[in-house]
C-alpha positions as CSV (number, residue, x, y, z in Angstrom):
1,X,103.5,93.7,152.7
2,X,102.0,94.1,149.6
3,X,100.2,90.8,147.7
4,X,99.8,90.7,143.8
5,X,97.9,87.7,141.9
6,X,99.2,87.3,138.7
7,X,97.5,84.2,138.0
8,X,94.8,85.8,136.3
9,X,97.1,87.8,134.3
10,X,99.0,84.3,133.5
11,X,95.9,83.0,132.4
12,X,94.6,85.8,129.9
13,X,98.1,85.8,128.7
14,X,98.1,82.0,127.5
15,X,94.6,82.2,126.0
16,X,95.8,85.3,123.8
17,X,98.5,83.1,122.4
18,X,96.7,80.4,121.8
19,X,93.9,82.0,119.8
20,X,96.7,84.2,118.5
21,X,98.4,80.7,117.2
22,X,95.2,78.9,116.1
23,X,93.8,82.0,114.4
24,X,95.8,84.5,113.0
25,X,99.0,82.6,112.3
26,X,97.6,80.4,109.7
27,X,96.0,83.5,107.8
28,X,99.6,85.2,108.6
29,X,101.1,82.7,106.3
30,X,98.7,82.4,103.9
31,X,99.0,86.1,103.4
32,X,102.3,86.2,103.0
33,X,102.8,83.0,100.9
34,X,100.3,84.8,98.5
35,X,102.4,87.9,98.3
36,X,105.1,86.2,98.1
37,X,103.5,84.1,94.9
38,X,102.4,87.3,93.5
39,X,105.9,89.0,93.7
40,X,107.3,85.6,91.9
41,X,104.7,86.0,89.1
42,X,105.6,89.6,88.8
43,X,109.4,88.9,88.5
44,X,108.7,86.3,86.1
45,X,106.2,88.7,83.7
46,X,109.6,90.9,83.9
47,X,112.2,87.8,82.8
48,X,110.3,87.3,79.7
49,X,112.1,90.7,78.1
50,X,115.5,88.9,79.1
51,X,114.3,86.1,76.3
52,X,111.8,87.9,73.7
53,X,112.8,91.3,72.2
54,X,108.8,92.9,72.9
55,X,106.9,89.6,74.4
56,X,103.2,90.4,73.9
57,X,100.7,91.2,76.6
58,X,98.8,87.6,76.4
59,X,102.3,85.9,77.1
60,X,102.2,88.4,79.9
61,X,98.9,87.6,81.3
62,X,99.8,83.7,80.7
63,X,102.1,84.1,83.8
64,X,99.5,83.8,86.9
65,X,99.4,82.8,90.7
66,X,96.9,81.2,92.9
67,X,96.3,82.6,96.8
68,X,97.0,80.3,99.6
69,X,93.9,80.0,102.7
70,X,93.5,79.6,106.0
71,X,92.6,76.2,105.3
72,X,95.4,75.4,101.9
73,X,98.8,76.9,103.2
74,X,99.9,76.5,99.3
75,X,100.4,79.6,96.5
76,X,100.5,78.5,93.3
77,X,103.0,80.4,90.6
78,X,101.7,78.7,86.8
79,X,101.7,79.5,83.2
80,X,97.7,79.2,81.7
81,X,98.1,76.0,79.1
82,X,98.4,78.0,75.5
83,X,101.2,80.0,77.1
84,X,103.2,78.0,78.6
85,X,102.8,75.5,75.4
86,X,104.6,78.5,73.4
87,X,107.3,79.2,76.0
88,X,108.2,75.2,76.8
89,X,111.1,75.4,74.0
90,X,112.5,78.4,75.8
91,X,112.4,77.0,79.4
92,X,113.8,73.2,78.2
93,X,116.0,74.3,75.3
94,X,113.8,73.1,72.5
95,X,113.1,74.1,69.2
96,X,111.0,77.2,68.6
97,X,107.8,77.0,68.6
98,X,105.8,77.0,65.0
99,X,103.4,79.0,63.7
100,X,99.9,78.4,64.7
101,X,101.5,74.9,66.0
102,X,103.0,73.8,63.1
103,X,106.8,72.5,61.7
104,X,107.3,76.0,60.3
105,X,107.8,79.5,61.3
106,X,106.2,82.4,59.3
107,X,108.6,85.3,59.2
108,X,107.1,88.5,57.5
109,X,108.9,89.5,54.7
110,X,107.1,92.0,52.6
111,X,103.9,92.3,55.2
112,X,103.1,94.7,58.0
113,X,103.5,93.2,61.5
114,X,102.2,94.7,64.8
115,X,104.2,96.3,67.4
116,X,105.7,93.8,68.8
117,X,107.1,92.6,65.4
118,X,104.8,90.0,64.5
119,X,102.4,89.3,61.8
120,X,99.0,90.1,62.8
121,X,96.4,87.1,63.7
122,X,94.9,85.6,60.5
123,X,97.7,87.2,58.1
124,X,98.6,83.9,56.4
125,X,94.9,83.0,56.1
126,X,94.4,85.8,54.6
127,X,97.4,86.2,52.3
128,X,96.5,82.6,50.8
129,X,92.8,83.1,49.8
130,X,94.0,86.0,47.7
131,X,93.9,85.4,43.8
132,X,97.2,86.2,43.0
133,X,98.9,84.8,46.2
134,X,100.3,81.1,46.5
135,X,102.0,78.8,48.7
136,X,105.3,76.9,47.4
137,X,109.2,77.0,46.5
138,X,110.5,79.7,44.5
139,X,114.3,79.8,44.0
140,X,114.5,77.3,47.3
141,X,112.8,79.2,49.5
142,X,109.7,78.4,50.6
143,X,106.7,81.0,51.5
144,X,103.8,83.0,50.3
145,X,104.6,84.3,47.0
146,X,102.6,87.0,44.7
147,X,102.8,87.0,41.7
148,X,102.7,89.9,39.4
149,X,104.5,91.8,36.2
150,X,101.5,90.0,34.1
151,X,102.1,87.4,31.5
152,X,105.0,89.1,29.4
153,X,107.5,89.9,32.5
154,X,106.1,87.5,35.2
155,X,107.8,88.2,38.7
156,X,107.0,86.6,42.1
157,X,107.7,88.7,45.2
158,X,107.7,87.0,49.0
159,X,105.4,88.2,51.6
160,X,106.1,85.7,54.1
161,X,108.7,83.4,54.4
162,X,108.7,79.2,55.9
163,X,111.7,79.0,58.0
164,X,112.4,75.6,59.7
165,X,112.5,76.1,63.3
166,X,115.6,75.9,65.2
167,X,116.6,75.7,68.2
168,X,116.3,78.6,70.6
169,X,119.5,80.2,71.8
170,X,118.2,82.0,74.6
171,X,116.9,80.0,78.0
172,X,114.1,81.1,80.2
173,X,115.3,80.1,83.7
174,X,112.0,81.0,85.5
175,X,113.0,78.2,88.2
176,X,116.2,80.3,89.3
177,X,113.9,83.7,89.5
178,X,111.4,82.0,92.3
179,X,113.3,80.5,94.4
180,X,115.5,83.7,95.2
181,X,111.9,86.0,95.3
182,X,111.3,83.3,97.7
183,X,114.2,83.2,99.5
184,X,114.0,87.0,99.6
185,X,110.3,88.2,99.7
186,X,108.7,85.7,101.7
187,X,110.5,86.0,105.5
188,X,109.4,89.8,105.4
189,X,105.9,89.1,104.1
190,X,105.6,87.0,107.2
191,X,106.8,89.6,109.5
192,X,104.3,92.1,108.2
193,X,101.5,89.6,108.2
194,X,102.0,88.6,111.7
195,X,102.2,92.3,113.0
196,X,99.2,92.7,111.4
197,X,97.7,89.8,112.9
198,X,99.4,90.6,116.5
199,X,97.4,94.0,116.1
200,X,94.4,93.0,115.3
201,X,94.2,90.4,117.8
202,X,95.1,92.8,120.2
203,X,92.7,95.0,119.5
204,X,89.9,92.3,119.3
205,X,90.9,91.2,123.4
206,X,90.7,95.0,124.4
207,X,87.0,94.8,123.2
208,X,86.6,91.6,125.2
């Protein structure tokens, strides 16, 4: 008759799973609910071409995530204040936003703009402190006018025009794009985090 004691075996068994469950689980699921968050901030750098035509790489970087801990089982997806002040109309169906915060939108007319078709920082500034430059009405539209063709054949040509702002037409529905990379990313981010965490607690009771 052969006798086998598997009490001890029992034992070591429980005490992995419990240091397994008091341990590695919680940093499990703060890894994965951090690479989960970072996923959702990627996705939602992507969704601003669905809305702007060439968005700029500071309303890129405005789109940012915060890592969950051991300790704080919470990721964070937010927009940095000055960004997510100038993409507020486009998320709740406001008017556009105004130039340098104001009522009125500068649209280059006759003035260089920068790659992603905008007027450089400091253009209307600039523009305005000119000599032959002003600010007003011409012919009902209102803008940054230069005058020239001297005193005989006077002229005024537009370098930037004041639009009212209106109402944007197309919606940024960054709500929609993290609950499904939620719904999709996180229950495999957890399955690799766990794996991870089964190895290295195995290898940790090997040593023991």
């Amino acid at each position: 008759m052969i006798e086998i004691d598997v009490v001890d075996n029992i034992d070591r068994v429980v005490r992995f799973w419990h240091q397994l469950e008091r341990r590695e689980v919680p940093f499990a699921s703060a890894k994965a609910l951090t690479f989960t968050a970072r996923d959702a901030a990627t996705v939602e750098r992507e969704g601003l071409d669905e809305v702007f035509r060439q968005p700029t790489p500071w309303t890129r970087r405005g789109i940012r995530y915060t890592p969950a801990t051991k300790a704080e089982q919470i990721a964070t997806v937010f927009v940095m204040p000055q960004q997510g002040q100038y993409l507020s109309p486009y998320v709740f169906g406001l008017r556009q936003p105004g130039t340098a915060g104001g009522e009125r939108v500068a649209r280059p007319v006759n003035q260089r703009v920068n790659r992603y078709g905008n007027l450089t920082r400091g253009t209307v500034r600039r523009l305005l402190v000119r000599p032959n430059t002003f600010a007003g009405r011409v012919n009902g539209v209102d803008g940054i006018w230069q005058r020239a063709g001297g005193r005989r054949n006077p002229r005024r040509k537009l370098l930037v025009a004041f639009d009212r702002r209106q109402a944007v037409r197309r919606r940024y529905m960054w709500q929609d794009r993290v609950a499904q990379t939620v719904f999709e990313r996180h229950p495999e981010h957890f399955i690799a985090a766990l794996r991870d965490a089964l190895r290295s607690a195995e290898r940790r009771s090997r040593r023991r």
